[in-house]
C-alpha positions in Angstrom: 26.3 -25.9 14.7 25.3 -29.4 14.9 21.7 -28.1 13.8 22.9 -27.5 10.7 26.5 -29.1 9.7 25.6 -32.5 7.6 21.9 -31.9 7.5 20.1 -30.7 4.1 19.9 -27.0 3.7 15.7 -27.7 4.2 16.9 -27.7 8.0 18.3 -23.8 7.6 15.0 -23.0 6.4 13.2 -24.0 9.0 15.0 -23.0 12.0 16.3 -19.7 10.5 13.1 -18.9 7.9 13.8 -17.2 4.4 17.7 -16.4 4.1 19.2 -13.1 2.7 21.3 -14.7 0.2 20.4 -18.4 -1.9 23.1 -18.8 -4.0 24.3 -21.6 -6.5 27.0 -21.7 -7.9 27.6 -25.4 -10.4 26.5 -28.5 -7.4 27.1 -25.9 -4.5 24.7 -23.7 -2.9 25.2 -21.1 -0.2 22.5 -19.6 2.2 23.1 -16.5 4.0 20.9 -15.4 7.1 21.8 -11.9 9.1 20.2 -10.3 12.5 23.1 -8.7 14.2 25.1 -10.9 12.4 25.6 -12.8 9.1 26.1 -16.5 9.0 27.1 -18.0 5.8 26.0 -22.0 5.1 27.9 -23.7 2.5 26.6 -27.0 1.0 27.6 -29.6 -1.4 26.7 -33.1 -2.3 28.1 -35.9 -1.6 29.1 -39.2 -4.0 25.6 -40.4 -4.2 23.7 -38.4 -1.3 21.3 -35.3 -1.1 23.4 -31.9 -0.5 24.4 -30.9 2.9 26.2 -28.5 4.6 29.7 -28.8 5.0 30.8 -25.7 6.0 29.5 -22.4 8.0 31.1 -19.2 9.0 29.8 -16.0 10.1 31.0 -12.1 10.9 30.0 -9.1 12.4 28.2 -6.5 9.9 31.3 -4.4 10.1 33.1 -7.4 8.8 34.8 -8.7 11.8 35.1 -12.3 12.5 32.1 -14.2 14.7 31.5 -17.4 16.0 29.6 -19.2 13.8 27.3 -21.1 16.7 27.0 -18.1 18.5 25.8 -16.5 15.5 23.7 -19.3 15.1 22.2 -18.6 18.8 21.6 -14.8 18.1 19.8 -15.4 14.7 17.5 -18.5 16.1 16.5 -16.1 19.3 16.0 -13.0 16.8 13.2 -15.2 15.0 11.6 -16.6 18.0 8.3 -15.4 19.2 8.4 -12.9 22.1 7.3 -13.8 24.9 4.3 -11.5 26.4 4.4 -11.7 30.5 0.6 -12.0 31.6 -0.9 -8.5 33.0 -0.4 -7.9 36.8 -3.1 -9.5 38.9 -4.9 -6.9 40.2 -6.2 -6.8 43.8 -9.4 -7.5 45.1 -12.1 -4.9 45.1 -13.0 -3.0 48.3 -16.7 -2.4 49.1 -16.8 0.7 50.9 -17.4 0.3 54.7 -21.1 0.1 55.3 -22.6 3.4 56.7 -24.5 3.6 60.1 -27.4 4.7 60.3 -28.4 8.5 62.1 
């Protein structure tokens, strides 16, 4: 959680990409990203600083209670890149044994 507790929400952004929810509510804003689970990032300003998040929490999509970091983890690996393995190397070419001649 350390990737996002006390950093601006511009950090969300980039690690997690365009959330669900961007909501504002007076000085507070909440960002909601879901991919097998929902993670909810609350942020507020501070007396004189830019707004950062303060709070996070995050359930299941039945509603049951998650871990907010390993929420986290699951959302960060459902938006990386997947990972292609190469093609098999394939084995050498054979000439066909040379014929003798009659």
């Amino acid at each position: 959680m350390e990737q996002l507790l006390g950093r601006p929400p511009e950090a969300a952004l980039e690690l997690l990409g365009t959330p669900r929810l961007d909501k504002r509510e007076g000085q507070a804003r909440q960002l909601q990203f879901a991919n097998g689970c929902i993670l909810d990032v609350w942020y507020y300003p501070g007396a004189g600083t830019p707004m950062v998040a303060t709070h996070a929490d995050a359930r299941l999509p039945d509603g049951r209670d998650f871990a907010a970091g390993d929420c986290l983890q699951m959302l960060i690996r459902a938006r990386a890149p997947a990972v292609t393995p190469p093609p098999p190397a394939q084995p050498p070419a054979r000439k066909p044994p040379a014929r003798k001649k009659p």
